[in-house]
C-alpha positions as CSV (number, residue, x, y, z in Angstrom):
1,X,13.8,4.4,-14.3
2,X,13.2,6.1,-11.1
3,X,11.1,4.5,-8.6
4,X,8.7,6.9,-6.8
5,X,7.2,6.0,-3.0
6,X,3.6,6.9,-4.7
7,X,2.1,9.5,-6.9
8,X,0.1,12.1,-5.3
9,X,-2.3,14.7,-6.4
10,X,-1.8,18.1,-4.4
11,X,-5.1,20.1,-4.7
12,X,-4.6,24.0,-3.6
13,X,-6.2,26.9,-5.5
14,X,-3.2,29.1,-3.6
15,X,0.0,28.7,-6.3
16,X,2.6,29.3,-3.4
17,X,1.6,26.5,-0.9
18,X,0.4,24.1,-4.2
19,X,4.0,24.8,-5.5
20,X,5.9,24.6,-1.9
21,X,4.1,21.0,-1.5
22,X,5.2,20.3,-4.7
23,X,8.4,21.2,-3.8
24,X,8.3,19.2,-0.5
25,X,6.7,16.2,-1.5
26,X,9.7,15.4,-4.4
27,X,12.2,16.2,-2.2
28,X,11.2,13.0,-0.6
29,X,11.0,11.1,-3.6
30,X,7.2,11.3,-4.4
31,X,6.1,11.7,-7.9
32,X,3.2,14.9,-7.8
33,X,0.2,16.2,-9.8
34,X,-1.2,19.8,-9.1
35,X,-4.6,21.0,-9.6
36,X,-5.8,24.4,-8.5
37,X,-9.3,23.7,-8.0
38,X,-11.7,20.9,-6.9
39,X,-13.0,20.6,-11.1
40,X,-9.8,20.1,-12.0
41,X,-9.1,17.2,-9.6
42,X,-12.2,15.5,-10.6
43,X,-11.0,15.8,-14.4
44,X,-7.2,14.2,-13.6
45,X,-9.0,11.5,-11.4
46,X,-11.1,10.5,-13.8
47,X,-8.2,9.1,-15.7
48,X,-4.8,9.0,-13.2
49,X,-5.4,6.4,-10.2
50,X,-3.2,8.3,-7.2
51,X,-2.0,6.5,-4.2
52,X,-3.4,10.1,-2.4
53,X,-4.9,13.7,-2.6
54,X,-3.9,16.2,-0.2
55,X,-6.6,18.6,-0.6
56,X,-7.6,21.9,0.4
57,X,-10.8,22.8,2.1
58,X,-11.6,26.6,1.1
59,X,-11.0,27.0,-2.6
60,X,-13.3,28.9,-4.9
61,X,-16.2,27.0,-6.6
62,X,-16.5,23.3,-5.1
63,X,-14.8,22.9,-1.8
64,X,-12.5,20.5,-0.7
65,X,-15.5,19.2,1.5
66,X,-17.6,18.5,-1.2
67,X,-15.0,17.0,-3.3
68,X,-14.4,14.5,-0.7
69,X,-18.4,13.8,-0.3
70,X,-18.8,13.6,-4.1
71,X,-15.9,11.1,-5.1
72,X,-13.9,9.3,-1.7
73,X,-16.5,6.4,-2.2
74,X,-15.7,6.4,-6.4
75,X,-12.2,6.6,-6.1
76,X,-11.2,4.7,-2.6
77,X,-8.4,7.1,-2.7
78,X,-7.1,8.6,0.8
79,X,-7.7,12.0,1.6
80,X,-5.2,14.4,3.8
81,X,-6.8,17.6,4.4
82,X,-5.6,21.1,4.4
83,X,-7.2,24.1,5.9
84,X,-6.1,27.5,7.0
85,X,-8.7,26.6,10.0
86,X,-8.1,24.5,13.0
87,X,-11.3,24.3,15.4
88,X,-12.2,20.9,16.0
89,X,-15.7,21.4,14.5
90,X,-13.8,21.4,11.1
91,X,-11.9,19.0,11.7
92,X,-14.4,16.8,12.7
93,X,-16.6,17.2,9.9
94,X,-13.8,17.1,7.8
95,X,-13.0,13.0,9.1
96,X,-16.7,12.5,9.2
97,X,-17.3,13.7,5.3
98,X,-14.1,10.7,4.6
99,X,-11.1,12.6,5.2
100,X,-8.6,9.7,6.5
101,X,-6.3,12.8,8.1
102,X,-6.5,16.7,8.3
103,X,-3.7,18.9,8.9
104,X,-4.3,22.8,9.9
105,X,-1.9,25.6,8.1
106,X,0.7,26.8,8.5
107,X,2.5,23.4,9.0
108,X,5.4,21.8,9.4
109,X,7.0,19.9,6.2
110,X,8.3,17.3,7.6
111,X,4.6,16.8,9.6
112,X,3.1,16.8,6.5
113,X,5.4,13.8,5.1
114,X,5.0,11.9,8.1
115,X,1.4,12.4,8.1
116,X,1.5,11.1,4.2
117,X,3.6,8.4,4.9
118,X,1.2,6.8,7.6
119,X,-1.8,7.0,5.6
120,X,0.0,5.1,2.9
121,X,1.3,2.8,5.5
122,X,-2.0,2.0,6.8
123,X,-3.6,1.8,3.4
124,X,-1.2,-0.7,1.8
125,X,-1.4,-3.0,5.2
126,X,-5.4,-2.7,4.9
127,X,-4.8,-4.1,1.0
128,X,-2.7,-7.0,1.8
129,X,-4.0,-10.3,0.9
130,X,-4.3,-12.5,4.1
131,X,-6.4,-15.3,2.7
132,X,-6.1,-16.7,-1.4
133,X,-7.0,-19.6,-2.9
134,X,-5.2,-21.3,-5.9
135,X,-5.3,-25.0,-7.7
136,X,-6.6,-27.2,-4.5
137,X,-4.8,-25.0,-1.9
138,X,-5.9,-22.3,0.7
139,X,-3.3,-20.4,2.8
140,X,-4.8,-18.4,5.5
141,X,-2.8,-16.6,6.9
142,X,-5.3,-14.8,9.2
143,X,-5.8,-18.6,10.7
144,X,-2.1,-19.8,10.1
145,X,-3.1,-23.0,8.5
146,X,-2.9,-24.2,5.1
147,X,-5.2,-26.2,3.5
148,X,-4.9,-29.0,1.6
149,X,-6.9,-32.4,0.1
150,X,-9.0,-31.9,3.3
151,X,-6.0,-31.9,5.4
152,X,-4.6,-28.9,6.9
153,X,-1.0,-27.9,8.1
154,X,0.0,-25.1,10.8
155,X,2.3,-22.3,9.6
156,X,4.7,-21.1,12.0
157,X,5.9,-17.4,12.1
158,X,8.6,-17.4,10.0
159,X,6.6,-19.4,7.2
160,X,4.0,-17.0,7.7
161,X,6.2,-13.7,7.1
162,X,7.4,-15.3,4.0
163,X,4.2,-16.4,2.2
164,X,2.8,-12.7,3.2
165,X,5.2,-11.3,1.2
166,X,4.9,-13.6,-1.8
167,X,0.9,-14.2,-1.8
168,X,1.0,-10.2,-2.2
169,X,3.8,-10.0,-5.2
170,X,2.7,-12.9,-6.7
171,X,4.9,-14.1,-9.8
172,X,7.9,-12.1,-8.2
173,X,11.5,-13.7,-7.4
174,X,12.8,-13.1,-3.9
175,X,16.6,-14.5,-3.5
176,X,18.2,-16.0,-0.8
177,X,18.8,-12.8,0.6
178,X,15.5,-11.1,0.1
179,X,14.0,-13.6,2.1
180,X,16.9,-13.9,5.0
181,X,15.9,-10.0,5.0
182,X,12.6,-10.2,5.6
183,X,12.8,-13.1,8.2
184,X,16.3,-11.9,9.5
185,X,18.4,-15.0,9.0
186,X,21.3,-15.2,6.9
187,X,21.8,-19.2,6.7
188,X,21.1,-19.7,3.1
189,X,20.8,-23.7,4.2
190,X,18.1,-22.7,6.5
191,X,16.4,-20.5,4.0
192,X,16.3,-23.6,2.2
193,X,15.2,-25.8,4.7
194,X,11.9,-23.8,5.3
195,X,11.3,-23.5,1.6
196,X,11.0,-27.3,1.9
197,X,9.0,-27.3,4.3
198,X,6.6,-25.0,2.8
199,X,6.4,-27.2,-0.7
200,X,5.5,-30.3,1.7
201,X,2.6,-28.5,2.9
202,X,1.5,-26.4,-0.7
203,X,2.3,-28.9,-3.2
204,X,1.1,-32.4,-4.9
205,X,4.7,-33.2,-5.2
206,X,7.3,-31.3,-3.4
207,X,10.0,-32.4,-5.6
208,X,8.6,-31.1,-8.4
209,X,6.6,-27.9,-7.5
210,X,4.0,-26.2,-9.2
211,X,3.9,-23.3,-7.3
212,X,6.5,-22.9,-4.9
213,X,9.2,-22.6,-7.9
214,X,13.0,-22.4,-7.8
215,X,14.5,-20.2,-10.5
216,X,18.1,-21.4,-10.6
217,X,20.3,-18.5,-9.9
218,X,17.9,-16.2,-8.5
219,X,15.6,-17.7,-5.8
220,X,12.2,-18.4,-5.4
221,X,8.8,-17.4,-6.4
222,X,5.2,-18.0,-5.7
223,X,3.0,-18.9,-8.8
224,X,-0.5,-17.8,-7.7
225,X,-1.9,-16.2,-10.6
């Protein structure tokens, strides 16, 4: 099955830009809902969670203004604006109404992906889990410490790249080489060293973890949940 980069909800009551978004948006490996009005949107988000809605401001009926003021605070959903008008007083009230970006037409398409791709940048680094507790641990990652029976241990960088990656795909395996990727090191002994280390300062019995697990064959994985 194909693996999209996010779904996205493309809101223009104009058929040749809503299509030529369309068009652009999976091109670049996005899957994509249309709606030509601002009633229509609120229908498909009332049952489809998007990762974001690029939105037009002047379409018959409800605006794209007043869609944003009636659901951004139901939804939590980011916003990219589109509008045939670019003074700043638009733009402005466009952000201040909960717009996270606003992009004037005509534009470029490769502006418009980059635009999209920061937002969902910024949103998934806002939604990662920096702090979680599970049996008698706390990792904070905020803090770099790890606490434990009242006792607490310092993480170091490189522990604290790897537990930011697990704590936030909790139950999933990362190899050997997943994890020399993310820390960029390709010493499997090392890997393993550090994974040691880690268990000494998470678990009851590092010799026989509970959540720091080895899956023979495949690597590790963080049981959190």
């Amino acid at each position: 099955m194909k693996k999209f980069e996010a779904h996205i909800l493309v809101v223009d009551d104009d058929d040749g830009i809503r299509n030529l978004v369309k068009r652009y948006l999976s091109e670049n490996n996005f899957l994509v809902t249309t709606s030509e009005s601002a009633e229509d949107a609120e229908e498909k988000i009332s049952y489809i969670k998007f990762d974001l809605i690029v939105l037009d401001i002047m379409m018959p009926g409800k605006s794209g203004l007043e869609f944003t003021i009636a659901n951004k605070n139901k939804i939590n959903t980011p916003i990219l604006l589109l509008t045939a008008k670019a003074e700043p007083e638009e733009r402005i009230d466009g952000l201040e109404k909960g717009a996270d970006d606003y992009l004037p037409k005509p534009f470029e398409p490769k502006e418009l992906i980059l635009r999209i791709k920061n937002i969902l940048n910024k949103t998934k680094s806002d939604n990662l889990k920096r702090v979680i507790e599970f049996g008698n641990i706390k990792i904070d990652l905020n803090k770099s410490f790890i606490y434990k029976d009242k006792k607490q241990f310092k993480i170091n960088n490189t522990e604290k790249i790897i537990l930011e990656k697990m704590i936030n795909s909790p139950g999933q395996t990362f190899s050997r080489e997943n994890i020399g990727k993310i820390i960029n090191l390709d010493k499997e002994r090392s890997i393993d060293v550090i994974i040691t280390r880690l268990r000494k300062k998470i678990e009851q019995d590092p010799k026989n973890p509970k959540f720091l697990q080895t899956i023979r064959g495949s690597g590790y994985v963080l049981w959190i949940e």
